[in-house]
N, C-alpha and C positions, 0 to 999 in steps of 0.2 A: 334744174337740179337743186334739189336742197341744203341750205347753207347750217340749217339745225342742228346735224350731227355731222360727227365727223366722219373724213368719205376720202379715200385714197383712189385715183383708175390706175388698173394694171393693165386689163386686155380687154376687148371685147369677149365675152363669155356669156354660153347657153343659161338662160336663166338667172341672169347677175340681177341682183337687186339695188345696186347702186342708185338705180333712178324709181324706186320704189319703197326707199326709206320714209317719205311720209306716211307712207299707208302702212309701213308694217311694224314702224319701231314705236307710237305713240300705243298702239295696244300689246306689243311685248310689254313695253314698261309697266302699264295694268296690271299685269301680271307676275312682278316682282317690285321689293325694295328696294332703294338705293344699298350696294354693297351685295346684294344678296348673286351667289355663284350661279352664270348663265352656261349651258353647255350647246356648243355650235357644232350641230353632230355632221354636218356636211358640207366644209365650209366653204368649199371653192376659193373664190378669191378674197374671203373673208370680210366681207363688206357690212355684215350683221354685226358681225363682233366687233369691228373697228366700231362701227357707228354706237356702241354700247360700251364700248373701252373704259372711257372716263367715270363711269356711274358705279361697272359692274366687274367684277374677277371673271375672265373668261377663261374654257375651256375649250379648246377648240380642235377637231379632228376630222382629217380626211383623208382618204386611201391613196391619193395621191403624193407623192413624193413633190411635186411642185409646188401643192397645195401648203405642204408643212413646209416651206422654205418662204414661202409669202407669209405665212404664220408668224414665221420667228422676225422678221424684219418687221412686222409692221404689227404683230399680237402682242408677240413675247416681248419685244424689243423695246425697254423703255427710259433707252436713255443715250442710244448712239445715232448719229448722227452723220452724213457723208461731208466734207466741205472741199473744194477745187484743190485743195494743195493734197490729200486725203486720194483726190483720183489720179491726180498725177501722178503721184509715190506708188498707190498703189496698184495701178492698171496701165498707165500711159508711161511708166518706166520699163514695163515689164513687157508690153505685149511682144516686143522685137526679139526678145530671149527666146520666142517658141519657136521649137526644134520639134515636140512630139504630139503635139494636140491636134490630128486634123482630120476626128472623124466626121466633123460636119464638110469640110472638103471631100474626103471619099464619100458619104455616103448622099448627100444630098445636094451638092453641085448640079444648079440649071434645074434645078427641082423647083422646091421652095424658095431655095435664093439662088440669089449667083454667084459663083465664084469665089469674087470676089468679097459677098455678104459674109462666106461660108468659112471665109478667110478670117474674117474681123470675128467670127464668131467663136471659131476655134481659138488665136489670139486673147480676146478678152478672159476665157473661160478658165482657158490654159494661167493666166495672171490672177483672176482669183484663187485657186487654187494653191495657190502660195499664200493667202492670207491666213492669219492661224486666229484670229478676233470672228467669232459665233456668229454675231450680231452684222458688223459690218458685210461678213462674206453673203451670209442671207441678201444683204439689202444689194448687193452687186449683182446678186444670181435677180433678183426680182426688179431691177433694171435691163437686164438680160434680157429675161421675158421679157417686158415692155416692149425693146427693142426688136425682136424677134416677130411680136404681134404687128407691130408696127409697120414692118419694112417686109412683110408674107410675101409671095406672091398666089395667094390665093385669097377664095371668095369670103376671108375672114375669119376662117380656122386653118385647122392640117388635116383637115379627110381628103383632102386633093389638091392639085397645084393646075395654075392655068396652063393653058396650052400655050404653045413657041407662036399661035399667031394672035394670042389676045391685045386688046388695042392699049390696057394697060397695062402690059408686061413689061415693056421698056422702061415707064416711070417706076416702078416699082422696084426695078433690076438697081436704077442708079438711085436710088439711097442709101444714104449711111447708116448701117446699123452702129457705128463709133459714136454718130452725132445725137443720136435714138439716147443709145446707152446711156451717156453722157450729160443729157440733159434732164434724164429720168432722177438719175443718183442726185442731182440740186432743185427738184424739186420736196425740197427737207421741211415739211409741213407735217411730218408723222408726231404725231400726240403720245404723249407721256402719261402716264397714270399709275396710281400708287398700289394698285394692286399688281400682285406676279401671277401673273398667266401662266398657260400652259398649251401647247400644241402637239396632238399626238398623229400618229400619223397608220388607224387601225380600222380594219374592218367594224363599219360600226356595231355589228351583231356580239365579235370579241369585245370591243370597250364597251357595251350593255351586258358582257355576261356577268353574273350574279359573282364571281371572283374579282374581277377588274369596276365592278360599283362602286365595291365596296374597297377596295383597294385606291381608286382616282379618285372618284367622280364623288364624294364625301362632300357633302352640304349642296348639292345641284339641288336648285329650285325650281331654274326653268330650264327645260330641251326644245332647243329648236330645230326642226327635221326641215332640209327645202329638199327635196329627192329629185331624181330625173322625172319627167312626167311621160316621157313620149318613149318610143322604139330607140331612140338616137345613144348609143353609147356613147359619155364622154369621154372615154380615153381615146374613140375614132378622130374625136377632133383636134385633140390637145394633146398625142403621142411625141410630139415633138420636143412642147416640152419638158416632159419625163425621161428625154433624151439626153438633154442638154443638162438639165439639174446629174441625171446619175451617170451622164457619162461612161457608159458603159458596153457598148459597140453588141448593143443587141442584132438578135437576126432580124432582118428585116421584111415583111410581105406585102406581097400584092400591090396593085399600082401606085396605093398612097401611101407608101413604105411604112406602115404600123408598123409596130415593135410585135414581136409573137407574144410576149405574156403581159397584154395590155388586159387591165381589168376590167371585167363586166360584171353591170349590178344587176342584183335581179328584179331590182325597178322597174327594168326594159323591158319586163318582160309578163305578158298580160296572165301567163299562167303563174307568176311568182308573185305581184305584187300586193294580191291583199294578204296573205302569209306575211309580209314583208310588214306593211303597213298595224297589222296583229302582233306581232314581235317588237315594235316600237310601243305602241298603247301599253301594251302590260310593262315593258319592262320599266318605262317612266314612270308610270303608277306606282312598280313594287318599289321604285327609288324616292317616292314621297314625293314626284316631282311634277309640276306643272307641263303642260305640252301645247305646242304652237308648232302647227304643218303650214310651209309652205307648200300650192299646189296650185295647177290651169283645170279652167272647168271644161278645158280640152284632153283632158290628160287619161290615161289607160284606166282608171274608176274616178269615176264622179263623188263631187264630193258626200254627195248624200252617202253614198254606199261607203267612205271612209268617214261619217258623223256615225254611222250605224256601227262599224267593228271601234272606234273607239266609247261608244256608249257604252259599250262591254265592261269598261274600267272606270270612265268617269262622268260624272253625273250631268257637269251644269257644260255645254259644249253651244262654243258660236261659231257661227259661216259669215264673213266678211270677204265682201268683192271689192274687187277696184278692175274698170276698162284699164285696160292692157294691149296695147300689139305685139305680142312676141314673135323676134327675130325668127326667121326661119336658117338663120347662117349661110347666107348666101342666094338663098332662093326666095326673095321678098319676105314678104312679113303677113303673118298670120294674123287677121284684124279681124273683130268682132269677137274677142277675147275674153276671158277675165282672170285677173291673178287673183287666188282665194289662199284666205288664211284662216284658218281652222284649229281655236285656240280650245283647248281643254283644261278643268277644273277642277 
């Protein structure tokens, strides 16, 4: 892994680029100045943007609500910090006071975790919530996570939970999600930088309409698109935690208790995606601004067929590979790959 840029891990995640920052940030950089405004239109766990923190003002937007709370802790956030007396005061004073927090005990008990995980997990959640500091509470909720990815009892997301007779069910049952948490919040290596960021948290078609451009998104140079490539919705895998950020005692469905109003892109979807793909070219272009896709040359169009609708808008366009094995989440890994990056001029 890259010591270059700067690089935070939160979870494992469909498509993270953490361990693909040499290949992808030395030719973002090409394509802008130092200081000049980058927009991270999909940010997931924001690993683009961090890794671009120090040089550039970021903007950074994703439909997830988890998304924008990793955002502010480790985008926005540039100047707070956790320290042990910090978690004590605020989380390991508090957890024993909860009386009403325990919908990870009703709903997901012997699920995901156990019990007792479901326990620590309401507890903590319940104790942030009493912090009233922006910055701090982000960075407790994106320990949270950590901890949560951490101590799963499944094959590395939340689209399913193992069965009562898999052989690591047990080790995974007895972990600490407290000691997770806890060791996440001091791992205090988050980068400072003198620009003020910004993390939105909107459909990206909304924060590219021609009102909200012109409104936010004022001196964007470069857009970086990394889209879903495949069928796989990610809100199937990571509904958990949109659960745990909004707290909010959604319905729940089907065997891998999704939330009913879990988002779906029409990335996923092979009749939506060059539409999709079309609606990103131009709108970067009418914004005077530079464009860089990530994308698998596995992925629902190839990249020729997205060099071709972005030729529509701009003139001078490169295709850059890098071998890749991308995660299948559970079901081995997809080898014989390429991640492609697809910068436009």
């Amino acid at each position: 892994m890259t010591n270059r840029y700067p690089q935070l891990y939160i979870m494992r995640y469909m498509g993270a680029k953490i361990k693909l920052l040499d290949f992808i940030i030395p030719k973002l950089k090409e394509l802008v100045s130092p200081g000049d405004v980058v927009l991270d239109l999909m940010a997931g766990t924001h690993a683009i943007g961090y890794a671009l923190k120090l040089e550039h003002p970021i903007i950074a937007n994703d439909i997830q609500e988890y998304s924008r709370i990793i955002g502010v802790a480790i985008i926005e956030n540039n100047a707070t910090r956790i320290t042990q007396e910090d978690i004590e005061q605020d989380i390991w004073d508090k957890v024993g006071t909860n009386r009403s927090y325990k919908l990870f005990t009703q709903y997901y008990t012997d699920t995901y975790f156990s019990k007792e995980q479901c326990i620590e997990i309401d507890n903590i959640r319940y104790a942030i919530d009493l912090i009233t500091d922006k910055f701090k509470k982000a960075f407790y909720l994106t320990a949270l996570i950590y901890a949560m990815g951490y101590c799963q009892s499944s094959p590395g997301h939340f689209a399913e939970y193992m069965p009562k007779d898999h052989p690591r069910l047990r080790t995974l049952r007895n972990l600490s999600i407290s000691n997770a948490f806890g060791g996440k919040c001091l791992e205090n290596h988050i980068v400072f930088s003198p620009f003020e960021n910004i993390v939105f948290t909107k459909d990206y078609r909304d924060l590219l309409s021609e009102e909200n451009r012109e409104r936010c998104l004022k001196g964007v140079k470069l857009i970086y698109v990394d889209p879903p490539y495949s069928t796989a919705q990610y809100s199937r895998f990571y509904h958990l935690l949109e659960t745990v950020i909004k707290y909010d005692h959604p319905e729940l469905k089907y065997k891998g208790l999704y939330r009913g109003d879990r988002f779906r892109s029409a990335f996923c979807y092979e009749s939506k995606v060059r539409q999709e793909f079309c609606f990103i070219a131009k709108a970067a272009h009418d914004l005077g601004s530079t464009l860089a896709i990530s994308y698998s040359d596995r992925g629902l169009v190839s990249p020729a067929e997205i060099q071709k609708i972005c030729r529509q808008y701009y003139r001078d366009i490169t295709i850059d590979l890098q071998a890749y094995n991308h995660s299948m989440q559970g079901r081995g890994v997809l080898k014989d790959t390429h991640e492609v990056l697809i910068t436009c001029r």
